[in-house]
C-alpha positions in Angstrom: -7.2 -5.5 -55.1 -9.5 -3.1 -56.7 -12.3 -4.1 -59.1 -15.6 -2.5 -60.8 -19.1 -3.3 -60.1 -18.9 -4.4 -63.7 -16.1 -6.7 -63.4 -17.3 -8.7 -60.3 -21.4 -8.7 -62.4 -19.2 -10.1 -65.6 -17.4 -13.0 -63.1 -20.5 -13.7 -61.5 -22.7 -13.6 -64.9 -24.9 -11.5 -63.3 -26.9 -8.3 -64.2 -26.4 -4.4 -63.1 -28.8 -1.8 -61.5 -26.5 1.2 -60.8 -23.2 2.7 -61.5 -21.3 -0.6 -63.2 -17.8 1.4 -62.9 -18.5 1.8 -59.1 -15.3 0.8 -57.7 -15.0 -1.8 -54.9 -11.6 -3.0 -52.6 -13.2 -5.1 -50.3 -16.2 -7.6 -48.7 -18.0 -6.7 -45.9 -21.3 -8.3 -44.0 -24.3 -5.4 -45.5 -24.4 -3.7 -42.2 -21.1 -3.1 -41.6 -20.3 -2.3 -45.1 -18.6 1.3 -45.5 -17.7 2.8 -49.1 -15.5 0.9 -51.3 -17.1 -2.8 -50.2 -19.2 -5.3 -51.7 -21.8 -7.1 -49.6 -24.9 -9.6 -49.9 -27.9 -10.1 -49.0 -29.5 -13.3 -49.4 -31.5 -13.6 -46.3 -34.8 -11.7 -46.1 -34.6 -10.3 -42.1 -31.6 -8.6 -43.1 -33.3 -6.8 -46.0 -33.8 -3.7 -44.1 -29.9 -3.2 -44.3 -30.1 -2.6 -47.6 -31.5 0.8 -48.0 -29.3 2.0 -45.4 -25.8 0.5 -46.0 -22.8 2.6 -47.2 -21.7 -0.6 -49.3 -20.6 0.9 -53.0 -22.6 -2.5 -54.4 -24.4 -5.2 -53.0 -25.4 -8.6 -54.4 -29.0 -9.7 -54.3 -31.2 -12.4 -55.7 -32.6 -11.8 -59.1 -35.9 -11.8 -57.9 -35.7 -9.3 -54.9 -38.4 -6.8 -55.0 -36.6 -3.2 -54.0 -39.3 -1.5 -51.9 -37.3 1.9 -51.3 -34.4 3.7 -52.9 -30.8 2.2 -53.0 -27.8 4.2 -53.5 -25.3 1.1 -53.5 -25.1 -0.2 -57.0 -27.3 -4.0 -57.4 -25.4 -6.8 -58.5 -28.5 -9.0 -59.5 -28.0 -13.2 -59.5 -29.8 -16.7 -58.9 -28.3 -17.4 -55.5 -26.5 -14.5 -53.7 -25.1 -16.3 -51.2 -23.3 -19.3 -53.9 -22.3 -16.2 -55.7 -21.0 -14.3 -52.3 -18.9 -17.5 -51.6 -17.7 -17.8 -55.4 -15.9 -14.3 -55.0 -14.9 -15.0 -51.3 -13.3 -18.4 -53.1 -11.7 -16.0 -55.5 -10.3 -13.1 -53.5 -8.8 -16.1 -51.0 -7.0 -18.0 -54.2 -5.7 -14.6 -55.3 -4.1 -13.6 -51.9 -2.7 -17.3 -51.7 -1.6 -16.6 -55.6 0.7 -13.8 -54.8 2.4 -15.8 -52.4 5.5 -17.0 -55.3 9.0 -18.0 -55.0 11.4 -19.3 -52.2 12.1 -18.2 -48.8 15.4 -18.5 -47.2 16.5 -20.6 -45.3 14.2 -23.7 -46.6 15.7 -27.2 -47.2 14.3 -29.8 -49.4 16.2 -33.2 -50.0 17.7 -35.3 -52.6 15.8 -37.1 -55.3 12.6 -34.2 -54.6 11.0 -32.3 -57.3 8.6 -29.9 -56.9 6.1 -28.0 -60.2 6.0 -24.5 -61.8 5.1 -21.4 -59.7 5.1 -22.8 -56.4 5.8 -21.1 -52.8 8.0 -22.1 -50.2 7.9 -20.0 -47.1 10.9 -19.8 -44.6 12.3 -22.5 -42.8 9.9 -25.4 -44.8 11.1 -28.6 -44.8 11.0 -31.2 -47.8 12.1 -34.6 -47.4 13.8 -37.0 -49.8 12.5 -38.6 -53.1 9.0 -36.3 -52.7 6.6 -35.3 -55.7 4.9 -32.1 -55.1 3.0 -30.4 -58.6 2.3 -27.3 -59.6 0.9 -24.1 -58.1 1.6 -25.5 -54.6 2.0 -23.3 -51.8 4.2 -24.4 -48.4 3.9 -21.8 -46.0 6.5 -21.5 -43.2 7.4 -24.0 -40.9 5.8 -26.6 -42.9 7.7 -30.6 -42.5 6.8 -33.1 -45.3 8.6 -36.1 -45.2 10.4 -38.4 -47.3 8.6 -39.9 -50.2 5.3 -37.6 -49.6 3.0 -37.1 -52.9 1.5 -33.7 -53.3 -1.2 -32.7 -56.3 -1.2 -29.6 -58.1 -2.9 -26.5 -56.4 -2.5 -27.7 -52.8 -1.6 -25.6 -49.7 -0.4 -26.2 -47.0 -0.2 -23.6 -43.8 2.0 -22.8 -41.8 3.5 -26.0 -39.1 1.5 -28.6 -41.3 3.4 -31.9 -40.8 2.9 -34.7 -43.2 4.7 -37.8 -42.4 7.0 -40.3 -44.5 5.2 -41.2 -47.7 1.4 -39.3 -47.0 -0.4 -38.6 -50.2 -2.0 -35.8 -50.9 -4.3 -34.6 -53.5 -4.4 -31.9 -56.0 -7.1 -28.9 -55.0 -6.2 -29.4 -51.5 -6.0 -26.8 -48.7 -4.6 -28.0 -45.2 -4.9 -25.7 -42.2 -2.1 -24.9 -40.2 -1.1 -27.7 -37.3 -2.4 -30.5 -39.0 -0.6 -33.3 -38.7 -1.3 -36.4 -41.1 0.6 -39.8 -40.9 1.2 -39.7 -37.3 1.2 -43.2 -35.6 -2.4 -44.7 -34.8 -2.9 -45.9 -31.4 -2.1 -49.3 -31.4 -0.7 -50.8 -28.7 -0.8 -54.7 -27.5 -1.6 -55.7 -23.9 1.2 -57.7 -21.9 0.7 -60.6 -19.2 3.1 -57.8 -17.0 0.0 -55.1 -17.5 2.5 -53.5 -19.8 1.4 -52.1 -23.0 3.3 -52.6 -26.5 3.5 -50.5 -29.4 2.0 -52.1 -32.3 4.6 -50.5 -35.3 2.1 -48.6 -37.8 3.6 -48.9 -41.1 0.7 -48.1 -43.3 0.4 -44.4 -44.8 -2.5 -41.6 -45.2 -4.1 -40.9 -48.4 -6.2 -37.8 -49.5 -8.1 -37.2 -52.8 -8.5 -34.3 -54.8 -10.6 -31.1 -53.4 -10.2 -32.2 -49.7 -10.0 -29.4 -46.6 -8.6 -30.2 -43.4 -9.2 -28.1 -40.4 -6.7 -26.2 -38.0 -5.3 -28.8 -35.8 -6.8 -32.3 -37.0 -5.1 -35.3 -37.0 -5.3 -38.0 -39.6 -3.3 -41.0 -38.1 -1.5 -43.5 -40.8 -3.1 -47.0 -41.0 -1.4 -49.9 -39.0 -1.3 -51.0 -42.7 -2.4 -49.9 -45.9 -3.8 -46.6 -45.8 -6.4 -44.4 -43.9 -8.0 -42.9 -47.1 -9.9 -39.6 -47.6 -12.2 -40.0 -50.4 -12.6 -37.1 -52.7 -14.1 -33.8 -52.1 -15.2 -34.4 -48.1 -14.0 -31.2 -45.8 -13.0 -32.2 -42.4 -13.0 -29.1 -39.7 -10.6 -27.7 -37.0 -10.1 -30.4 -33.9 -10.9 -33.5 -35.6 -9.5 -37.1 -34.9 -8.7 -39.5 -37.5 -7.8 -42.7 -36.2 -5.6 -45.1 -38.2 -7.5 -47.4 -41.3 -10.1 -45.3 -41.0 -11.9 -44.6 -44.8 -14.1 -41.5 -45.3 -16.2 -41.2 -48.6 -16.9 -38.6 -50.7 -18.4 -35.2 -50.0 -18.6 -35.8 -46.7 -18.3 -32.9 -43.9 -16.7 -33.6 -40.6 -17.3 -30.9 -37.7 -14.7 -30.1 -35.5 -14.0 -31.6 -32.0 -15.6 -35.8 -33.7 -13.4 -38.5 -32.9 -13.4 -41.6 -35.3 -11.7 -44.6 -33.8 -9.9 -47.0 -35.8 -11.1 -48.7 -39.1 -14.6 -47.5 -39.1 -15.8 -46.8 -42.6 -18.0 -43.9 -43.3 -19.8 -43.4 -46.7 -20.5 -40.8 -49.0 -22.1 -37.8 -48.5 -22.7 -37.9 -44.3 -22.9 -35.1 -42.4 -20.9 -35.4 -38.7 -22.4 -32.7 -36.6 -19.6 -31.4 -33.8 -18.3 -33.6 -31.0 -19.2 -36.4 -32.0 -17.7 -40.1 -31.0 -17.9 -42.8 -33.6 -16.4 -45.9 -32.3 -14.1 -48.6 -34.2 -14.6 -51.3 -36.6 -18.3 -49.9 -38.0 -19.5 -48.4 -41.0 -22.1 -45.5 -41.7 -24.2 -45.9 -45.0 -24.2 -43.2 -47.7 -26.1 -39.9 -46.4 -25.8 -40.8 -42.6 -26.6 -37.4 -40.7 -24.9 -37.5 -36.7 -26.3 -35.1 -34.1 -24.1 -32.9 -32.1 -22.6 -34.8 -29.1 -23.7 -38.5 -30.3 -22.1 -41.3 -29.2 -22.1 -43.9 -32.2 -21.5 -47.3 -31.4 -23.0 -49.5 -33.9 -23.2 -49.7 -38.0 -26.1 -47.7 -39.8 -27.0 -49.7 -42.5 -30.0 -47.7 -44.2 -28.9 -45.0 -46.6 -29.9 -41.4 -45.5 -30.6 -42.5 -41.9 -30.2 -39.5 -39.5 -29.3 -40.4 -35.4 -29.1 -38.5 -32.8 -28.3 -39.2 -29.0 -25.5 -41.4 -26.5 -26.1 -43.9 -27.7 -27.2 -42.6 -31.0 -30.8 -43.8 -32.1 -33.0 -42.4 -35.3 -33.4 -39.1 -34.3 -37.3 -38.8 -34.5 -37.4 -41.3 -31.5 -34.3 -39.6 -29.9 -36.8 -36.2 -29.7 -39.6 -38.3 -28.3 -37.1 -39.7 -25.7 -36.3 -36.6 -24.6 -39.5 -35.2 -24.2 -40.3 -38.5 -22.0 -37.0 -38.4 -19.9 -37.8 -34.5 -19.3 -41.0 -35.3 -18.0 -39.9 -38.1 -15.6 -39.8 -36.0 -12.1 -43.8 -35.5 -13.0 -43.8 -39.2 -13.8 -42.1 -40.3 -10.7 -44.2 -37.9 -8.5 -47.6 -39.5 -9.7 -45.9 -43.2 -9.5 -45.3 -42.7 -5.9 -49.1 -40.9 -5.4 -50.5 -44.3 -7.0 -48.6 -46.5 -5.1 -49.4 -44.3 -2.1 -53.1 -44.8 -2.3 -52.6 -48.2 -3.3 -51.3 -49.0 -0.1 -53.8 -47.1 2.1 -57.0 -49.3 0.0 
């Protein structure tokens, strides 16, 4: 796709210094950019790219002060890097656009329907009595199962599996390997020392504007549903255990576990690998450290915790910085009790 310096300044309601009917083909990062691409530059230690690149245009903030020449055409805007992701956004929709039609061989079952201008790549499988809208795209190898739900403008990559009645939203993207609806891990203790399986009938439901990483896995509730509130993004490598209920605009890094009916509010931020355990709930605005171990409710909105156990994270830091010094600790212990004895 090929577009003019004008027409991406026009999109991004932005103003011109330069050629405006310099052509551009492609993004690049500002110091790798060769002729033809558009970059950005919204940090200032990568400024002195800028007068050196070989991008044909390059967005910057409307307030930038240009302290040499420039022979990349200036694509001038409140917040490069929003605008940057805007066009990213937009290039990405257009690839997935183009994607039309249906692949053979592809099966979809009785009692199905499916919207206008959708995509089914090869050997995708749609179940019995589903409901998928408009302007949905099923890439190859994808399995939805009978009675699945699926909003308007929703992809799916390739080997996503969504089990018997799953809902999902419209605006949705899911990576490929997902799997949502899979059984949650429920199994009942015998006298024997046998375990058994506890039948999870429930289902999994996600809102509108939701992303869901590479490889996560959203288990169905035991009953009821494990529910994804609207507009949270969930990375690569993330377990969802079953009941579980995220809020809204919440962000999940990749490699955090969430056992079983734990409640999380609206608007927390889960750092990576981190463990939440079952049967709690986080307040609105929770932030979680990188590698915490969470095994209690936070009850105070916009707390932030840190730590295994997690703890408030400005005590967590002083923690540290005591358990660091506690070889020079224990060495002067064992002087004072030294010349303790010897008095």
């Amino acid at each position: 796709m090929e577009f003019t310096v004008q027409q991406i300044a026009d999109l991004l309601q932005g103003t011109i210094e330069g050629d405006n009917l310099s052509k551009v083909s492609t993004l690049a990062k500002i110091e790798e950019a060769g002729p033809g691409a558009l970059a950005f530059l919204s940090n200032p230690k990568y400024e002195h790219f800028l007068y050196s690149t070989n991008a044909s245009a390059v967005i910057v903030s409307d307030k930038l002060e240009v302290k040499k020449s420039v022979s990349a055409a200036l694509i001038r805007v409140t917040d490069p890097y929003s605008s940057f992701s805007t066009l990213l956004q937009y290039y990405q929709t257009a690839l997935i656009a183009s994607k039309t039609g249906v692949e053979e061989p592809c099966f979809m079952g009785d009692g199905s329907q499916i919207g206008d201008n959708h995509y089914r790549g090869a050997f995708s499988y749609i179940g019995h009595n589903c409901k998928i809208g408009s302007n949905v795209r099923i890439f190859p190898q994808v399995y939805i199962g009978d009675n699945v739900q699926i909003g308007d403008n929703t992809t799916l990559f390739a080997g996503v599996k969504l089990y018997t009645n799953t809902v999902v939203g419209s605006n949705c993207t899911i990576h490929a390997g997902a799997v949502l609806g899979s059984d949650g891990f429920g199994f009942a203790p015998q006298p024997d020392g046998t375990y058994k399986a506890i039948p999870q009938i429930g289902n999994v439901v996600l809102e509108d504007d939701i992303s869901v990483g590479a490889n996560t896995t959203i288990d169905c509730a035991t009953m009821g549903s494990t529910l994804i509130r609207k507009g949270t993004k969930i990375d690569n490598l993330v377990q969802v255990a079953h009941n579980v209920e995220v809020g809204r605009h919440t962000v999940i890094a990749s490699q955090t576990g969430i056992s079983g009916s734990t409640k999380i509010g609206n608007n927390c931020v889960i750092a990576g690998q981190v463990g939440i355990v079952g049967h709690i709930s986080l307040a609105d605005k929770t932030t979680v450290g990188a590698q915490s171990g969470v095994s209690k409710s936070v009850k105070e909105t916009g707390t932030i915790i840190q730590g295994s156990p997690a703890f408030d994270y400005k005590q967590n830091l002083r923690a540290m910085t005591v358990f660091r010094k506690l070889p020079e600790l224990q060495r002067d212990l064992d002087l004072l009790l030294k010349d303790k004895s010897t008095n």
